[in-house]
Biopython code that builds the backbone (N, CA, C, O; Angstrom):
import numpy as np
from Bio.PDB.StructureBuilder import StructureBuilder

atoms = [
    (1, "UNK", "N", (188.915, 34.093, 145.848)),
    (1, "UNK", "CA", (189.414, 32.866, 146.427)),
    (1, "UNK", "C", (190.838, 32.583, 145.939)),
    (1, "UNK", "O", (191.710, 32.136, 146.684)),
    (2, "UNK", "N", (190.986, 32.814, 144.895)),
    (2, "UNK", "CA", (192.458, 32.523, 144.123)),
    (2, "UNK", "C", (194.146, 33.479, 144.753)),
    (2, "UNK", "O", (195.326, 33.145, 144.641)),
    (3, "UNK", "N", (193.570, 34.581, 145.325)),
    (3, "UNK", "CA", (194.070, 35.277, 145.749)),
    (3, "UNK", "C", (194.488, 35.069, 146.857)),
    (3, "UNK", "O", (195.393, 35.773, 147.305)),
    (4, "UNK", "N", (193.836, 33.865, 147.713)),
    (4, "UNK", "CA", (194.657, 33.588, 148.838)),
    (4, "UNK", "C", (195.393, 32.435, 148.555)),
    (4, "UNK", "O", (196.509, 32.366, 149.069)),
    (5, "UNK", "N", (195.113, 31.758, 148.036)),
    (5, "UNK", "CA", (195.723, 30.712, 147.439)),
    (5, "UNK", "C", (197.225, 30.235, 147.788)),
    (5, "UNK", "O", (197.842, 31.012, 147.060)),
    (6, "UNK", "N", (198.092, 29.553, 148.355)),
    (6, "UNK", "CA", (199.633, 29.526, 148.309)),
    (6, "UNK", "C", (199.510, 29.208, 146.512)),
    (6, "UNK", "O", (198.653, 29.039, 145.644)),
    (7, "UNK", "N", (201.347, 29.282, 146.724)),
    (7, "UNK", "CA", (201.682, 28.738, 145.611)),
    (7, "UNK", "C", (201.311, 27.466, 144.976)),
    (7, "UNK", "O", (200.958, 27.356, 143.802)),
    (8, "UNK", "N", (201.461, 26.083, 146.217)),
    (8, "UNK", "CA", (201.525, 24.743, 145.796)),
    (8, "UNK", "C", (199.815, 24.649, 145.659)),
    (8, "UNK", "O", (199.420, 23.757, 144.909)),
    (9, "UNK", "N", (198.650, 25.594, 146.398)),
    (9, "UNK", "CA", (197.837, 24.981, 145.866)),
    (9, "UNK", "C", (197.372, 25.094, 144.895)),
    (9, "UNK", "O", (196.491, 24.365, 144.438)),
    (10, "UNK", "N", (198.020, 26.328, 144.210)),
    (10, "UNK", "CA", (197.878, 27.332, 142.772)),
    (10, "UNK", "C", (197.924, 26.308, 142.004)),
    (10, "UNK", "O", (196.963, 25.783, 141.442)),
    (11, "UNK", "N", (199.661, 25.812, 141.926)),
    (11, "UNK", "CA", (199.593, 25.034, 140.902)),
    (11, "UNK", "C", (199.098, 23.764, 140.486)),
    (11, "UNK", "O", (198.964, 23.305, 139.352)),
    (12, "UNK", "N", (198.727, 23.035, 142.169)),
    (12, "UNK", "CA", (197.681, 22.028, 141.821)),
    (12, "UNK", "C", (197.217, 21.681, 140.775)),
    (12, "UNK", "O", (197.512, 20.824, 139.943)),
    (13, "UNK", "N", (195.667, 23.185, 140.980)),
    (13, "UNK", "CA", (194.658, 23.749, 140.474)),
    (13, "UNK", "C", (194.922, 24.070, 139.268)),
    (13, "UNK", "O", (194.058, 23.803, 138.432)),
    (14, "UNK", "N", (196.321, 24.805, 138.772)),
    (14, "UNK", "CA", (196.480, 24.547, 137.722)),
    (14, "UNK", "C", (196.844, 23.202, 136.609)),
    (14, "UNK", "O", (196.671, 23.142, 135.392)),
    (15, "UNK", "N", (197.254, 22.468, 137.302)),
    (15, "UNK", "CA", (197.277, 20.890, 136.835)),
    (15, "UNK", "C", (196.024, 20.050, 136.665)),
    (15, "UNK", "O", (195.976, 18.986, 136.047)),
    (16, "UNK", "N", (194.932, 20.699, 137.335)),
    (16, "UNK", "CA", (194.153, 19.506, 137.293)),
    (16, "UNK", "C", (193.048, 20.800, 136.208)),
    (16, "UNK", "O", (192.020, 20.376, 135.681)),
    (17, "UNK", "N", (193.448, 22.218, 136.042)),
    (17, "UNK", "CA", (192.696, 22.756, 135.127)),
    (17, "UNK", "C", (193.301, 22.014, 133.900)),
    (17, "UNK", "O", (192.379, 21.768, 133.122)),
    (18, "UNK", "N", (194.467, 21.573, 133.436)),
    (18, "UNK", "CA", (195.358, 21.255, 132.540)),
    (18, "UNK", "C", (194.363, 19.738, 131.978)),
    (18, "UNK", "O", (193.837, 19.400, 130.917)),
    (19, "UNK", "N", (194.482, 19.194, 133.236)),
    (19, "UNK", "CA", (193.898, 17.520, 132.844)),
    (19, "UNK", "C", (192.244, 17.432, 132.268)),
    (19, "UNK", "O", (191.693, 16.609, 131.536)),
    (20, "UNK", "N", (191.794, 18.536, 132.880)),
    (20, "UNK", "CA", (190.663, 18.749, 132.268)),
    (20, "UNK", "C", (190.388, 18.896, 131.362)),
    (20, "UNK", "O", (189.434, 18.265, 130.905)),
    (21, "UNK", "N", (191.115, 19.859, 130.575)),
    (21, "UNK", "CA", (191.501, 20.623, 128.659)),
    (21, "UNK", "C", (191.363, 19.201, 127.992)),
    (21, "UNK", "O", (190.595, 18.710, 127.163)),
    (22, "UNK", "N", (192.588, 18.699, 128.814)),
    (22, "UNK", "CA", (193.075, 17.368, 127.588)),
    (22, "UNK", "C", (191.889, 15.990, 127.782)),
    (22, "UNK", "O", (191.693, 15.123, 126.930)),
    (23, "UNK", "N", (191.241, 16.083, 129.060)),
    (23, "UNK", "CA", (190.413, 15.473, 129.175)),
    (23, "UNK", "C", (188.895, 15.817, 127.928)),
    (23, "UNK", "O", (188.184, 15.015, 127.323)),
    (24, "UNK", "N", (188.887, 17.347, 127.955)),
    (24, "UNK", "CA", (187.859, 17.540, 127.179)),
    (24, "UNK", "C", (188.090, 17.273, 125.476)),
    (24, "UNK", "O", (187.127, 16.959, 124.777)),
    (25, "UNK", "N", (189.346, 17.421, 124.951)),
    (25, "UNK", "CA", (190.100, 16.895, 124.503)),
    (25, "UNK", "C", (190.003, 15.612, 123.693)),
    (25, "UNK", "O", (189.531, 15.242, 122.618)),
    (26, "UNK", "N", (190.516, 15.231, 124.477)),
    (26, "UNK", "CA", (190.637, 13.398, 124.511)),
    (26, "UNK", "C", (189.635, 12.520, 123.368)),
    (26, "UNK", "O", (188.511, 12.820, 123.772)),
    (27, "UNK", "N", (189.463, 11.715, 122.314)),
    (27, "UNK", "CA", (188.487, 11.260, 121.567)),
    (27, "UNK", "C", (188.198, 9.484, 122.424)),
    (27, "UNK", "O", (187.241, 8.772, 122.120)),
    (28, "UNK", "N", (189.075, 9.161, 123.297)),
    (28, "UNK", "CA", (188.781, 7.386, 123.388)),
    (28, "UNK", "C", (188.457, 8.267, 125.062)),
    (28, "UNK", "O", (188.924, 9.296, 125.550)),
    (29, "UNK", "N", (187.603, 7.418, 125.470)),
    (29, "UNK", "CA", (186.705, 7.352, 126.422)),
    (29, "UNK", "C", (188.081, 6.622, 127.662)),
    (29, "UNK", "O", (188.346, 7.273, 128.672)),
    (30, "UNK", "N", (188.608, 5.646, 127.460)),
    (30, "UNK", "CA", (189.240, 5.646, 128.215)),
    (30, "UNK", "C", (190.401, 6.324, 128.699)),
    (30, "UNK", "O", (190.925, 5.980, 129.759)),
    (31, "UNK", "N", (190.780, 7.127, 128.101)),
    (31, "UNK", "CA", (192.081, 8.043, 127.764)),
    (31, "UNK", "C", (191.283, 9.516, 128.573)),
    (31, "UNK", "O", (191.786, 10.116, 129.523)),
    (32, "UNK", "N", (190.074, 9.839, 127.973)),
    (32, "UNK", "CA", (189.265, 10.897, 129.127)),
    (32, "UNK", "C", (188.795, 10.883, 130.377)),
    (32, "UNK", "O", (188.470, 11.854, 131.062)),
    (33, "UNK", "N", (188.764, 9.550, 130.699)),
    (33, "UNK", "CA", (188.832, 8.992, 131.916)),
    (33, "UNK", "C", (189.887, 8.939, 133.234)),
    (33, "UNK", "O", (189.868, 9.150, 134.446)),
    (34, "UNK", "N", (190.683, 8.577, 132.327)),
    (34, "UNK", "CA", (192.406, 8.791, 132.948)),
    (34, "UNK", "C", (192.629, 10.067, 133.065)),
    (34, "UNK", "O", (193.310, 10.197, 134.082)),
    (35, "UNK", "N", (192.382, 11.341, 132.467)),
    (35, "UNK", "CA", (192.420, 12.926, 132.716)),
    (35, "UNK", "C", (191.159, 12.782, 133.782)),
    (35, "UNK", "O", (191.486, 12.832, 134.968)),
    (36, "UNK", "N", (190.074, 12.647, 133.554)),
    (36, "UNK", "CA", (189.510, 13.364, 134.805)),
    (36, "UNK", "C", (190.058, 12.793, 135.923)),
    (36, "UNK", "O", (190.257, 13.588, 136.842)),
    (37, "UNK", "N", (190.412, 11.462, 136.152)),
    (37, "UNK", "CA", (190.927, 11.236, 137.629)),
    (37, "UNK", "C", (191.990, 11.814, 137.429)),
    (37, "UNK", "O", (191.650, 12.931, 137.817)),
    (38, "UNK", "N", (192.953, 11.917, 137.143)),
    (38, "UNK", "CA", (194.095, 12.937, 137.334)),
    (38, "UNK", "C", (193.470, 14.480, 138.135)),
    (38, "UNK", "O", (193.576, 15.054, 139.219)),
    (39, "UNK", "N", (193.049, 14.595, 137.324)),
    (39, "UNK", "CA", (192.583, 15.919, 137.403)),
    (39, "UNK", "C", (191.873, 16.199, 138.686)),
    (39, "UNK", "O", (191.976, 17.185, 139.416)),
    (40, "UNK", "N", (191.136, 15.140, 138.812)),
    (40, "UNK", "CA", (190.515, 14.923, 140.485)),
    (40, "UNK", "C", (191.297, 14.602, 141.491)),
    (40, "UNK", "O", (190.679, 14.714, 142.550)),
    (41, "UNK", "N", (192.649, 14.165, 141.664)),
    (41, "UNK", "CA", (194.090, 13.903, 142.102)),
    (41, "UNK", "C", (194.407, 14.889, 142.463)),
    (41, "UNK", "O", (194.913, 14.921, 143.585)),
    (42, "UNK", "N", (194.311, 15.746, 141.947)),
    (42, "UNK", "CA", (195.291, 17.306, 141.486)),
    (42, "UNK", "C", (194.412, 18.047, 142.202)),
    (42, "UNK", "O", (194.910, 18.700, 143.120)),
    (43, "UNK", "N", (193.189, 18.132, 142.029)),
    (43, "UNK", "CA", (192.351, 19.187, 142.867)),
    (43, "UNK", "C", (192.110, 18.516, 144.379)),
    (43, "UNK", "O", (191.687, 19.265, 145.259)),
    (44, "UNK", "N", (192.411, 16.907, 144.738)),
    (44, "UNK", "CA", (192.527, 16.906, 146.255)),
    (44, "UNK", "C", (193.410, 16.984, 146.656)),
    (44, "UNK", "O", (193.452, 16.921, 147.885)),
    (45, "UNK", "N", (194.914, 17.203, 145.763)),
    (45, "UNK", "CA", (196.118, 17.169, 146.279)),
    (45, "UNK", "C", (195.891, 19.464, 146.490)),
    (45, "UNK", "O", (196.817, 20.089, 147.007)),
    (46, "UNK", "N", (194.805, 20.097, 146.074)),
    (46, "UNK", "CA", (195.243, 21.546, 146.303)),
    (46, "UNK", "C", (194.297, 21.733, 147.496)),
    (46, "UNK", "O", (194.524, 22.642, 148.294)),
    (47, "UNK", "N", (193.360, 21.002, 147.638)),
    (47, "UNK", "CA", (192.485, 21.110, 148.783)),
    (47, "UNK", "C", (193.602, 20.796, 149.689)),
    (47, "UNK", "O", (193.916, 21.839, 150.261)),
    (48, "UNK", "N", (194.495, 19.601, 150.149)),
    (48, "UNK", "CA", (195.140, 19.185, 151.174)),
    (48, "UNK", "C", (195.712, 20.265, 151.612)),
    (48, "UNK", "O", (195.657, 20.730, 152.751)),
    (49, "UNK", "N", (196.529, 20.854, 150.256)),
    (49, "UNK", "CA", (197.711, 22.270, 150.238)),
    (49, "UNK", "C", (196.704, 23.526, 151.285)),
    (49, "UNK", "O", (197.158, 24.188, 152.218)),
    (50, "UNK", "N", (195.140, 23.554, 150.710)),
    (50, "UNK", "CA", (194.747, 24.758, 151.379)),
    (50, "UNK", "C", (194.950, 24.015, 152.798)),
    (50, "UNK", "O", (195.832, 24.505, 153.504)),
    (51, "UNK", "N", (194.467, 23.238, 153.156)),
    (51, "UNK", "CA", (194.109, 22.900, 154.806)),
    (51, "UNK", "C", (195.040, 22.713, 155.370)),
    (51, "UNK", "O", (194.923, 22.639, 156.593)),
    (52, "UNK", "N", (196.399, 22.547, 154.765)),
    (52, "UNK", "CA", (197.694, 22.331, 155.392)),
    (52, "UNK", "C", (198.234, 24.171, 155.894)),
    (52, "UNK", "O", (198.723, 24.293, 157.017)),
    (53, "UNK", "N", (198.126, 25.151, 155.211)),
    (53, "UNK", "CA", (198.208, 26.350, 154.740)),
    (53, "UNK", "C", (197.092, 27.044, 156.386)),
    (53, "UNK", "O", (197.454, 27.740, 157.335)),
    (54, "UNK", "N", (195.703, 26.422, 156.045)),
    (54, "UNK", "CA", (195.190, 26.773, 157.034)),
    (54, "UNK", "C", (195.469, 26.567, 158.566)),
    (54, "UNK", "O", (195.781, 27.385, 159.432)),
    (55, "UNK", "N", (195.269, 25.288, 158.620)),
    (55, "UNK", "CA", (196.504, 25.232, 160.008)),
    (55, "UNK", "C", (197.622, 25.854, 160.262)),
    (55, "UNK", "O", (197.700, 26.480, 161.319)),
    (56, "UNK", "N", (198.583, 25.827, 159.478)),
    (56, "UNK", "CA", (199.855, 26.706, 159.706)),
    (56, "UNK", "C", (199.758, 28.389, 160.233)),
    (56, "UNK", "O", (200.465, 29.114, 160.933)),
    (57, "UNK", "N", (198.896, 28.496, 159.727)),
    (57, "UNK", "CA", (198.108, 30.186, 159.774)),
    (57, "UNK", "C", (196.787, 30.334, 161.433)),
    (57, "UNK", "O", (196.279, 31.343, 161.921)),
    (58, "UNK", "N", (196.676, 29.107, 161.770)),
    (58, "UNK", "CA", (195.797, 28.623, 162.970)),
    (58, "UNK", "C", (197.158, 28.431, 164.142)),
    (58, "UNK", "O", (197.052, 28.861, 165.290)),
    (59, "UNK", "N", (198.050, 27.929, 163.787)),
    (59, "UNK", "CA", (198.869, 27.406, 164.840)),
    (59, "UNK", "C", (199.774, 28.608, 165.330)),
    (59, "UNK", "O", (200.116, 28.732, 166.506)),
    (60, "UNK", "N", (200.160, 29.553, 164.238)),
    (60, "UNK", "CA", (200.824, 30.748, 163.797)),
    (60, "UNK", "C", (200.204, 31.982, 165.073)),
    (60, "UNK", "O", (200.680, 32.845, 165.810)),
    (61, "UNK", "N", (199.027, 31.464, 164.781)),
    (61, "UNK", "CA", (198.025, 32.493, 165.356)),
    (61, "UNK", "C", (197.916, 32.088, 166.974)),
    (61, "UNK", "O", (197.721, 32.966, 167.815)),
    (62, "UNK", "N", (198.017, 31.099, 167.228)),
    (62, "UNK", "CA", (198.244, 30.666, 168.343)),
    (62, "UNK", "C", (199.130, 30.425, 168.940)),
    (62, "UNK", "O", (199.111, 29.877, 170.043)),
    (63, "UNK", "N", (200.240, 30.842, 168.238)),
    (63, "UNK", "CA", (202.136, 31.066, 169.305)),
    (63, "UNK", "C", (202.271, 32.586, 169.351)),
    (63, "UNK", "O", (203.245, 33.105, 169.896)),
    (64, "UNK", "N", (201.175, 33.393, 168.709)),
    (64, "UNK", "CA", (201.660, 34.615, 168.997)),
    (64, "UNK", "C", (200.665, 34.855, 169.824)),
    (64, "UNK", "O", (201.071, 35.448, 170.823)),
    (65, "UNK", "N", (199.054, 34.558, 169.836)),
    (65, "UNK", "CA", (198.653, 34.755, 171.119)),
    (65, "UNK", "C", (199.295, 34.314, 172.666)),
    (65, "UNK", "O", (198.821, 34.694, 173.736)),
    (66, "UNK", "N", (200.487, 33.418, 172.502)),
    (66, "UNK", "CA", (200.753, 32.683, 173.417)),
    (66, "UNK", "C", (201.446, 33.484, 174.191)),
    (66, "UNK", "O", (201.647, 33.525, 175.405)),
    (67, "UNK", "N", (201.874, 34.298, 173.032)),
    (67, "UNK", "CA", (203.392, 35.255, 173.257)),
    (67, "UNK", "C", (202.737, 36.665, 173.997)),
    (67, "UNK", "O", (203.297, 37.261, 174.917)),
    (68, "UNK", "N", (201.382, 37.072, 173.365)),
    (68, "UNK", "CA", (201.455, 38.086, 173.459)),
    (68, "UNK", "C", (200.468, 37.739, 175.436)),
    (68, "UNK", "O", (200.711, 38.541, 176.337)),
    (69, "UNK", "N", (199.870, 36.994, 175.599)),
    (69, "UNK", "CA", (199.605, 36.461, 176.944)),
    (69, "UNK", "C", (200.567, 36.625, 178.105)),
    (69, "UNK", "O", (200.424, 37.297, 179.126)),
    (70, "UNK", "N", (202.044, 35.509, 177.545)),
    (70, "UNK", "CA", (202.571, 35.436, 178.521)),
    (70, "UNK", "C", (203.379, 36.757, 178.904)),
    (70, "UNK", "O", (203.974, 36.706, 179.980)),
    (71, "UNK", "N", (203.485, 38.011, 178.112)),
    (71, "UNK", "CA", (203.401, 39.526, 178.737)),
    (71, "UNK", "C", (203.001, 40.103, 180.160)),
    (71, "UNK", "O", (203.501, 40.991, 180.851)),
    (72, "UNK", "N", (201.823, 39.198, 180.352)),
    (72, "UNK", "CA", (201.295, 39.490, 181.687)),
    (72, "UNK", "C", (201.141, 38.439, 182.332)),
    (72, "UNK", "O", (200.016, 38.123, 182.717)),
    (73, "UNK", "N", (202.222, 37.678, 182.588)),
    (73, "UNK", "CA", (202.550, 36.679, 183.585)),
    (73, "UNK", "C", (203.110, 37.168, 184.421)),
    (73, "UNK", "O", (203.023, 36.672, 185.544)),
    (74, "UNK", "N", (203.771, 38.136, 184.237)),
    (74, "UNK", "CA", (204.921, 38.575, 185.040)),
    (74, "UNK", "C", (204.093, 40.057, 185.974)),
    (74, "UNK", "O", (204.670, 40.809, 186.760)),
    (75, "UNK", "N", (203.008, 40.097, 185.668)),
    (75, "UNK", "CA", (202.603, 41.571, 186.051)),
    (75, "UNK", "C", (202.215, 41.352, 187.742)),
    (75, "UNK", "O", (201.525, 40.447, 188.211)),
    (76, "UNK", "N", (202.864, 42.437, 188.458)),
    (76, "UNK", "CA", (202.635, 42.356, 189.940)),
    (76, "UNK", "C", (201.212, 43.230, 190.053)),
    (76, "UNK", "O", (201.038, 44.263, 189.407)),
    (77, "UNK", "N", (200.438, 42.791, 190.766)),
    (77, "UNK", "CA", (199.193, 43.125, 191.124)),
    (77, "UNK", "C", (199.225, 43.775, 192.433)),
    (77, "UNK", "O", (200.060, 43.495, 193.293)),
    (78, "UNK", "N", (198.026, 44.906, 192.613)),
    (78, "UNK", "CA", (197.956, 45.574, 194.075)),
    (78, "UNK", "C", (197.779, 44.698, 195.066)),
    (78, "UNK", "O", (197.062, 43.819, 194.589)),
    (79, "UNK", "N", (198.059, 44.410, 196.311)),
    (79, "UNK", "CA", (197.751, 43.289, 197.379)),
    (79, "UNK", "C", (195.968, 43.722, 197.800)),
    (79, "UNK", "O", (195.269, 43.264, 198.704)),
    (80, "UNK", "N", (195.658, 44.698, 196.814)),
    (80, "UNK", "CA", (194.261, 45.360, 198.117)),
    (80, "UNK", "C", (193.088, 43.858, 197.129)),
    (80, "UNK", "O", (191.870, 43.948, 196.979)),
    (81, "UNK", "N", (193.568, 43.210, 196.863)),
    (81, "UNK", "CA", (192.813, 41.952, 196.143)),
    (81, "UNK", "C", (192.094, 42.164, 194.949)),
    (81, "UNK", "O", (191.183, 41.393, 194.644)),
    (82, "UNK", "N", (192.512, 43.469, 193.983)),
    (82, "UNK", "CA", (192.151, 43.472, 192.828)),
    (82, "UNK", "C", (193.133, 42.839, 192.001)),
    (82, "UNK", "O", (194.279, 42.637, 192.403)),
    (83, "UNK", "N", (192.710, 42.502, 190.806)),
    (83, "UNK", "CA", (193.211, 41.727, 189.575)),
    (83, "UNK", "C", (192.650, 41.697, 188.408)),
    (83, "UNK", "O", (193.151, 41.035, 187.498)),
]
sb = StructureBuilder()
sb.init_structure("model")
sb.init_model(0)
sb.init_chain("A")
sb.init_seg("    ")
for serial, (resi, resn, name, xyz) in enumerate(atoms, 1):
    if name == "N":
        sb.init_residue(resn, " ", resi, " ")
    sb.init_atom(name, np.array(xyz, "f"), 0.0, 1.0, " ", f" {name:<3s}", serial, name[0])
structure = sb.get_structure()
C-alpha cells in the first residue's frame, strides 16, 4: 500500500505516525489527547491526498480514453451498411 502512496500522502502519514510516538509518549492525559487528534488530522488530511490522487488518475484515464476514441471519428465506413 505504501508504495503507491504520493508524496503528500506519505508525509501525512508520516506526521500523524510522529503524533502518535509523542502521543504514546506524553505523561498528562491532556497533552496525549492533543497528539492523538493531531494525529487523526494528519491521517484524514492523507486519506483526502489518496482520493484526490485517485481521481486525478480516474480523470487522466478518461482524457486519454477520450483521445484514443475520437481516432475513429473520422473513419469512413463502406456504404454496403456495415459499421
Amino acid at each position: 500500500m505504501l508504495e503507491s502512496l504520493g508524496a503528500n500522502a506519505r508525509a501525512a502519514l508520516d506526521h500523524a505516525r510522529d503524533c502518535e510516538r509523542m502521543a504514546d509518549q506524553a505523561t498528562d492525559p491532556d497533552t496525549r489527547a492533543t497528539f492523538l487528534q493531531i494525529a487523526e488530522k494528519w491521517s484524514r488530511l492523507a486519506d483526502s491526498y489518496q482520493f484526490s490522487d485517485r481521481i486525478r488518475h480516474f480523470l487522466e484515464h478518461c482524457g486519454s480514453v477520450r483521445q484514443v476514441s475520437s481516432i475513429f471519428d473520422d473513419v469512413q465506413y463502406p456504404e454496403d451498411g456495415r459499421e
